[in-house]
C-alpha positions as CSV (number, residue, x, y, z in Angstrom):
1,X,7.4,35.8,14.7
2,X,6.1,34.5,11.3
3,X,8.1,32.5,9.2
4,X,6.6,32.3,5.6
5,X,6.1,29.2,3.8
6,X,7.2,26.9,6.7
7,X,4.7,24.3,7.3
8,X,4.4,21.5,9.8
9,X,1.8,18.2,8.5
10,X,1.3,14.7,9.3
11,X,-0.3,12.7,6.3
12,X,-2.4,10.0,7.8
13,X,-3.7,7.4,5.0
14,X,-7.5,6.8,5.4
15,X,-6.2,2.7,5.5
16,X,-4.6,3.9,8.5
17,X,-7.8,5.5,10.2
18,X,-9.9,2.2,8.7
19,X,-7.4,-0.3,10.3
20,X,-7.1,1.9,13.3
21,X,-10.9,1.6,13.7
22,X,-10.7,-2.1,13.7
23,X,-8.3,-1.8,16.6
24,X,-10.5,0.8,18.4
25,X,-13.6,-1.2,18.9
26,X,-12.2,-4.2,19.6
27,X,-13.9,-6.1,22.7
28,X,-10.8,-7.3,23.9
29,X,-9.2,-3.6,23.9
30,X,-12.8,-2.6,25.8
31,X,-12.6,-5.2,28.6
32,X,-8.6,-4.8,29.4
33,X,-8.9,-0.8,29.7
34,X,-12.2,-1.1,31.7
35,X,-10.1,-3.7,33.7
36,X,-7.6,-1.1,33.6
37,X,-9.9,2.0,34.6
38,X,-11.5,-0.4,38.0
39,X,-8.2,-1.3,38.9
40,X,-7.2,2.6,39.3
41,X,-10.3,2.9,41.3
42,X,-12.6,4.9,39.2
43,X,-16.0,4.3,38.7
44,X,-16.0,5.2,34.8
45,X,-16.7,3.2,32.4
46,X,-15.2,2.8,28.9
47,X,-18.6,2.1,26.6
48,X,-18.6,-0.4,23.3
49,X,-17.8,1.1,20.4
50,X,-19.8,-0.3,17.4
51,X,-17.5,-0.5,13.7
52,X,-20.8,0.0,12.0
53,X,-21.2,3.3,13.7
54,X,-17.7,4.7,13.3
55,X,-17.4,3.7,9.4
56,X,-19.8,6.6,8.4
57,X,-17.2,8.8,10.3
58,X,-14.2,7.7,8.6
59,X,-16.4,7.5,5.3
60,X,-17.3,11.3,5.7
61,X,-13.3,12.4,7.0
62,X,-12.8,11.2,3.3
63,X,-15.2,13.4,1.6
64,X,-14.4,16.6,3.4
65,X,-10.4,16.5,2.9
66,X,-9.0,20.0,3.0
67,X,-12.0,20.9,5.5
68,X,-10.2,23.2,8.3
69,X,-11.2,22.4,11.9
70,X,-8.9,25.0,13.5
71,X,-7.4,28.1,12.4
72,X,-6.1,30.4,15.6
73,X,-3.5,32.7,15.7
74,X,-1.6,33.3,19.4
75,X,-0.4,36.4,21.1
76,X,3.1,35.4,20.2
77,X,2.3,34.8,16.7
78,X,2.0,31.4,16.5
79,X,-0.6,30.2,13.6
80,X,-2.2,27.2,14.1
81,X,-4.3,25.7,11.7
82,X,-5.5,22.5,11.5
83,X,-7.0,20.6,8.4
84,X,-8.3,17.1,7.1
């Protein structure tokens, strides 16, 4: 079943995605899940993540709002669409 007009988003300010880069590759964050991931017993490893190389993401996130990443439509009905 359809319904028209209903819609379902979650704004996420780019400040948001910018501070939650900071957070992301921090080297402290690195070594406790890695400490984490051993502890459990398995053998992978979380790698580094550089800011300078995730900026240019965020950056480019910025320029393409709107962009849609997924648009599907279920058996049921359902619509999913998913957009920047």
């Amino acid at each position: 079943m359809k319904i028209e007009g209903k819609r379902f988003s979650i704004p996420v300010p780019y400040a948001i995605l910018d501070l939650a880069s900071l957070i992301i590759t921090s080297k402290l964050l690195n070594r406790i899940i890695n400490k984490a991931i051993k502890k459990n017993g398995s053998k992978f490893n979380l790698p580094e993540i550089d800011r300078k190389d995730l900026k240019p993401l965020i950056k480019g996130l910025s320029k393409n709002s709107g962009l849609i990443l997924v648009d599907t439509k279920l058996k049921d009905g359902t619509e999913v669409v998913v957009k920047l």
